[in-house]
N, C-alpha and C positions, 0 to 999 in steps of 0.2 A: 172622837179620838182623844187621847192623853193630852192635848196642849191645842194652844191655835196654832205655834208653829207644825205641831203635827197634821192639822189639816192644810196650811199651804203646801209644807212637803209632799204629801201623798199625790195634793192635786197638782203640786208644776213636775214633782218625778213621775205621777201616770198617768199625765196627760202629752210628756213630752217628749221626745225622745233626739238623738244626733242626728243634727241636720235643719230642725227645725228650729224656728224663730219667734220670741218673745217681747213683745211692746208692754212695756210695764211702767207705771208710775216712775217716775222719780223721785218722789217723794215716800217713802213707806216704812212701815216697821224698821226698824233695827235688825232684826232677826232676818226677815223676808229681804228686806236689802243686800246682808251679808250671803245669802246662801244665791241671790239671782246672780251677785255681782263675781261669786267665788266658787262657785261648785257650777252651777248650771254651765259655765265656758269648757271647763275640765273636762264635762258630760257628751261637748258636741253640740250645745243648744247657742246658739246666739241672742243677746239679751240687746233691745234698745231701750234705753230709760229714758224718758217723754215726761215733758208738764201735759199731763193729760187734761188738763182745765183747757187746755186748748188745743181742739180738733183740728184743725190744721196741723198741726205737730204729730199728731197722732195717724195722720195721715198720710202722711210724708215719709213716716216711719215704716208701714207694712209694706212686706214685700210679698213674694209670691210662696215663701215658704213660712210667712207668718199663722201660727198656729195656733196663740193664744194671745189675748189683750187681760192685762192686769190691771184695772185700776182700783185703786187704795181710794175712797171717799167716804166723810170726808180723811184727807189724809192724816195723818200720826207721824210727826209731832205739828204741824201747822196748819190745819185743818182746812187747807184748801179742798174744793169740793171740784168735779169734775159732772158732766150730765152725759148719766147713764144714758139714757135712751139715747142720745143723739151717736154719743158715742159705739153704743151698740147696732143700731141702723147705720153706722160708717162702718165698723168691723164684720157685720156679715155680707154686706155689700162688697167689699173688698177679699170674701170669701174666707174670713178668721175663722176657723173652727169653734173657739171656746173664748168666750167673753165671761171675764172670775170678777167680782166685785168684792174686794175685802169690804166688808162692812163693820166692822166692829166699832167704829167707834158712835156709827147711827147708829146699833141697835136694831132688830125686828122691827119695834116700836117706831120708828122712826123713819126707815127706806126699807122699802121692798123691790129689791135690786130685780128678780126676776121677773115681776111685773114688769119694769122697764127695757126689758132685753136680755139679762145676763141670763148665760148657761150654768152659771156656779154660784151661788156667794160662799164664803168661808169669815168665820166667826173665832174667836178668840171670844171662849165662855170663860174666860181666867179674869177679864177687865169687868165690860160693863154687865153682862148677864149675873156671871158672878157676882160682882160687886165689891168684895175686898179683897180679893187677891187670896183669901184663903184657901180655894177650891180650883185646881187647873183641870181646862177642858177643852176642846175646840172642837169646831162644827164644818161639814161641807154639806149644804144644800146644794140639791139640781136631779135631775130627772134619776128615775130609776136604774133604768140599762144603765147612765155614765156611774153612777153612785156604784152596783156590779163590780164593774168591771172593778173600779177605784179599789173597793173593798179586798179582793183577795192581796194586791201590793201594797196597800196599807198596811195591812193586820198581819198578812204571813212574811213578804217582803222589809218591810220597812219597821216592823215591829210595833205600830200604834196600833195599842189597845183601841176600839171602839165600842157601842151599843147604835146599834142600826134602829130607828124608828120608824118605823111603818103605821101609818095612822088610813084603814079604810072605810068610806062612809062617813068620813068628815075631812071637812075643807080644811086643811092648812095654807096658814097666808103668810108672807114672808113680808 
């Protein structure tokens, strides 16, 4: 997509709808912060902002209409770190549909969000893939069918540009 904020948008606007309930970092982007804290209420979605570094809070937080868990690790600007998998094995456990890991500021290279549980990562190729800010881009990784679905209210809906990658006959590793 056009931006990373285009890939959080696409995936908390179509992944979420009124009614439903969002446990999210409280630590996060600038951007990601202003659109959970200021648009998504407007929407009908319920947001709760959690130190997700600690699963008891995070716990504490989902309800029966929680629909998605956001965590930001490590987070931007103070790069507290939270643990995907444990955190993951609490939110499907607790019946969360969609566990997103912003990773940007690990990099590929660095965490492989999906291995450890998550349904999404979402990337801001503007920062470190990029590398100077010259080049904006953003990324949602996660399964085919959710990618689908994503794709027609991204691109016709929502107006992010994207290129779709499909690689088959070879392993992609996140």
């Amino acid at each position: 997509v056009a931006s990373g904020m285009a890939a959080s948008h696409a995936l908390l606007a179509g992944r979420l709808s009124a009614g439903d309930h969002l446990v999210i970092s409280d630590t996060n982007y600038v951007g990601t912060a202003e659109l959970v804290r200021d648009s998504l209420p407007r929407w009908g979605i319920e947001v709760s902002p959690v130190d997700t570094s600690d699963p008891a809070e995070v716990a504490a937080a989902v309800r029966p209409n929680t629909r998605m868990l956001w965590i930001e690790t490590p987070a931007n600007p103070i790069i507290r770190l939270s643990d995907i998998a444990a955190l993951g094995t609490l939110a499907k456990e607790a019946g969360v549909r969609d566990v997103v890991v912003d990773s940007t500021f690990a990099t590929p290279m660095a965490t492989r969000p999906v291995e450890l549980g998550a349904d999404f990562v979402v990337h801001s190729l503007t920062k470190y893939i990029g590398g100077h800010g010259d080049a904006m881009g953003g990324a949602v990784i996660g399964r085919k069918a959710d990618l689908d679905a994503l794709n027609l209210e991204a691109t016709v809906h929502y107006g992010g540009v994207h290129r779709r990658l499909e690689v088959e006959g070879v392993e992609v590793r996140l």
